[in-house]
C-alpha positions as CSV (number, residue, x, y, z in Angstrom):
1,X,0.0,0.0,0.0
2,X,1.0,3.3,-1.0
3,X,1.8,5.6,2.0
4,X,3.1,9.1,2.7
5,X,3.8,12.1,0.2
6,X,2.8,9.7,-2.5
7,X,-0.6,9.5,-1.5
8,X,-0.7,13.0,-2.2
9,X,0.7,12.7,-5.3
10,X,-1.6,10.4,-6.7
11,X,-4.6,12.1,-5.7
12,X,-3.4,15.3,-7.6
13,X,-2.8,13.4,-10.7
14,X,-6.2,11.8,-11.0
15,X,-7.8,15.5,-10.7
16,X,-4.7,16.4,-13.5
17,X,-6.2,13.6,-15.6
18,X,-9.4,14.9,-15.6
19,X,-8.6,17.7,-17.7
20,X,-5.5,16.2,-19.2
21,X,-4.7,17.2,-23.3
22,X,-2.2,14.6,-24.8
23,X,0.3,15.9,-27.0
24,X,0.9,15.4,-30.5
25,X,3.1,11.9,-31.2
26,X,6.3,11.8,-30.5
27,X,7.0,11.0,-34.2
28,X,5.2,14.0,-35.1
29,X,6.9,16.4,-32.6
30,X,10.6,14.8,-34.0
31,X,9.6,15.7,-37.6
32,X,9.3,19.0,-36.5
33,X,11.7,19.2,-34.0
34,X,14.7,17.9,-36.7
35,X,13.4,20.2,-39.5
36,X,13.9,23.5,-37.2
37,X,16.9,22.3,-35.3
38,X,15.0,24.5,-32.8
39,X,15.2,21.7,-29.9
40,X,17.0,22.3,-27.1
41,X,18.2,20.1,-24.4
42,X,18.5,21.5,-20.2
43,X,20.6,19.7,-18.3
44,X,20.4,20.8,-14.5
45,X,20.2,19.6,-10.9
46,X,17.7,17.8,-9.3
47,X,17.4,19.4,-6.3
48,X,14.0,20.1,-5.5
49,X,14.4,24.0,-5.1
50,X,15.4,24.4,-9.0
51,X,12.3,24.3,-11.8
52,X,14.6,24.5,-14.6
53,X,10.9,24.8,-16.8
54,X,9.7,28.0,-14.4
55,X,13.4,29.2,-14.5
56,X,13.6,29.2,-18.2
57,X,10.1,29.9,-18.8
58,X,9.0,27.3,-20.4
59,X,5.4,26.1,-20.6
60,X,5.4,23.2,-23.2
61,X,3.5,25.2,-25.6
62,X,5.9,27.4,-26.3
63,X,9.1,25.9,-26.8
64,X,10.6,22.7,-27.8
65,X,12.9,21.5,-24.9
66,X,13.5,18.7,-22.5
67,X,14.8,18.4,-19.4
68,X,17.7,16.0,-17.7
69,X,18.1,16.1,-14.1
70,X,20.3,14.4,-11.8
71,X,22.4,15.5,-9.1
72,X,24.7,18.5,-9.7
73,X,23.1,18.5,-13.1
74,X,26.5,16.6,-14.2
75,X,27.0,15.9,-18.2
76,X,29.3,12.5,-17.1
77,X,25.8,11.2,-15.4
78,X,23.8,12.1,-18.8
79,X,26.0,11.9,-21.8
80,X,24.0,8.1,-22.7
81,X,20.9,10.6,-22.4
82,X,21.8,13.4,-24.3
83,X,23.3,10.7,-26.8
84,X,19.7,9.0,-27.0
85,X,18.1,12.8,-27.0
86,X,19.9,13.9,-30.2
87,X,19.3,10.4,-31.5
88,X,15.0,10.8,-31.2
89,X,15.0,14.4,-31.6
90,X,17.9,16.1,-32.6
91,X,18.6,19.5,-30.8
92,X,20.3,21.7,-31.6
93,X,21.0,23.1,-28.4
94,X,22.6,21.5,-25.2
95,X,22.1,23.8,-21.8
96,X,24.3,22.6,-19.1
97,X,22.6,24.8,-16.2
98,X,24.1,24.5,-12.9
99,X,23.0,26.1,-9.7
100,X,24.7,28.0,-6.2
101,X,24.3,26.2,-3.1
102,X,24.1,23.0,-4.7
103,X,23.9,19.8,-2.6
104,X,27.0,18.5,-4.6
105,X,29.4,21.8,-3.2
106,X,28.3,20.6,0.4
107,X,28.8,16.2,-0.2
108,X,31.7,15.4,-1.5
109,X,32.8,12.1,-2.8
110,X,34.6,11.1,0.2
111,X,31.3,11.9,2.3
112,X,29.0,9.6,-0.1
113,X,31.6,6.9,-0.6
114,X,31.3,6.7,3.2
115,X,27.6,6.6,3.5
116,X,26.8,4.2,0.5
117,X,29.8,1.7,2.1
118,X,27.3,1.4,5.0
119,X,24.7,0.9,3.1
120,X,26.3,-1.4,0.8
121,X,29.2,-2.9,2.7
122,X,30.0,-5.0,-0.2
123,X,30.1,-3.1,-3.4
124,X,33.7,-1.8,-1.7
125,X,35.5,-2.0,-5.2
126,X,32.3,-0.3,-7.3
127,X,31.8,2.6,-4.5
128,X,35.5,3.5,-4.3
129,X,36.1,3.4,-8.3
130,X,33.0,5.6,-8.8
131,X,32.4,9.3,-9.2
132,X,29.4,11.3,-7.5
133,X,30.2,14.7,-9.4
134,X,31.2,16.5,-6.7
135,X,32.0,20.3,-6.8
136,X,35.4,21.2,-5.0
137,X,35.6,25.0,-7.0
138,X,33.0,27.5,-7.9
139,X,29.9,26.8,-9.7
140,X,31.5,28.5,-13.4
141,X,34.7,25.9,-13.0
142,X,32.0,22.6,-12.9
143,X,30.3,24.5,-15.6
144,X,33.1,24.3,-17.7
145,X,34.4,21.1,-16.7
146,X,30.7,19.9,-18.0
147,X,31.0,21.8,-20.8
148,X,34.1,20.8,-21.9
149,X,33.5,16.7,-21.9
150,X,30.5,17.4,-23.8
151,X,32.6,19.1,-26.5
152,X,35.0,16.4,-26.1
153,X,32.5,12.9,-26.7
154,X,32.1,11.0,-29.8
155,X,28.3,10.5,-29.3
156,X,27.3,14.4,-29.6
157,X,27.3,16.0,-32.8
158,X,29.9,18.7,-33.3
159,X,27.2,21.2,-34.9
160,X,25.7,21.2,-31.2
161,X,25.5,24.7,-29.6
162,X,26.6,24.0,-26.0
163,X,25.9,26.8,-23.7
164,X,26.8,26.9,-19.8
165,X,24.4,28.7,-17.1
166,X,24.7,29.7,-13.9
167,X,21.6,30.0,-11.9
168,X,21.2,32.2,-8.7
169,X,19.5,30.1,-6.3
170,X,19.3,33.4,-3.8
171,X,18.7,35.6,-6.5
172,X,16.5,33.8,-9.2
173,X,19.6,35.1,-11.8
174,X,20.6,33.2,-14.6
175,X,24.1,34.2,-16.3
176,X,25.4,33.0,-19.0
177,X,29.0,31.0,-17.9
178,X,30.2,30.2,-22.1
179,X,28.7,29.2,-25.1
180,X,30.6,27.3,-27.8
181,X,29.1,27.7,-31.6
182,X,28.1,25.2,-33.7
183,X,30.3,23.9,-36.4
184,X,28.0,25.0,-38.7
């Protein structure tokens, strides 16, 4: 049985579906989508205080983008999903948005490897080879360090706009960190 927040949840989304408008096919948004070259992908945290839609102000209806969270909003967690992205829909556009007082600038590696070894006493060898995406420097150095293995993989297209973002969590500011032009 379904307990706590969830509960919730659920009983938001049946009055959501009550009034609920599918979209168009996704094979009908893709046509559209690759003839433009208008999509745009947003990668960003997912800490629950960032709406990268509200942020950006995006409604659905209005633009063609999609969103990839997870935590620190790191590209070495999402490269297989931005690979896929450009694979369904092309876009030309990659944000790598990345927030202050972000969760990862506070828990380090060291601090998770800890906690998931108690959890997980043996996957030893797996937790101490992995990477969390921790952020030792400021906000604008992970940007670029995100920024830069994008540029750098074999699965995304070279004529891909990449633009880094910083977003004011205090202040509600976004600032543009770099952009790199497409090889057009």
């Amino acid at each position: 049985m379904v307990t706590g927040p969830l509960v919730q949840m659920l009983a938001r989304n049946s009055k959501f579906s009550e009034t609920y408008t599918a979209p168009p096919p996704l094979m009908e948004m893709r046509k559209g989508m690759i003839a433009t070259g208008a999509g745009v992908v947003v990668l960003s945290c997912s800490d629950p205080r960032l709406n990268p839609y509200q942020i950006l102000g995006i409604d659905g209806k209005t633009a063609k983008a999609t969103m990839v969270r997870n935590a620190g909003g790191r590209v070495f967690d999402a490269i297989r999903t931005l690979a896929v992205l450009q694979t369904i829909g092309q876009p030309g556009t990659i944000v790598v948005m990345h927030h202050t007082d972000c969760g990862m600038t506070h828990f380090h590696d060291d601090a998770i490897k800890e906690t998931l070894l108690q959890i997980a006493p043996g996957e030893k060898v797996s937790i101490e080879a992995s990477k969390f995406g921790e952020i030792k420097g400021s906000i604008e150095e992970s940007i670029r360090e995100d920024l830069a293995l994008i540029r750098a993989s074999p699965l995304i297209k070279k004529t891909t706009q990449v633009v880094g973002l910083k977003y004011d969590i205090h202040t509600g500011v976004l600032s543009q960190v770099e952009e790199t032009k497409s090889e057009l």
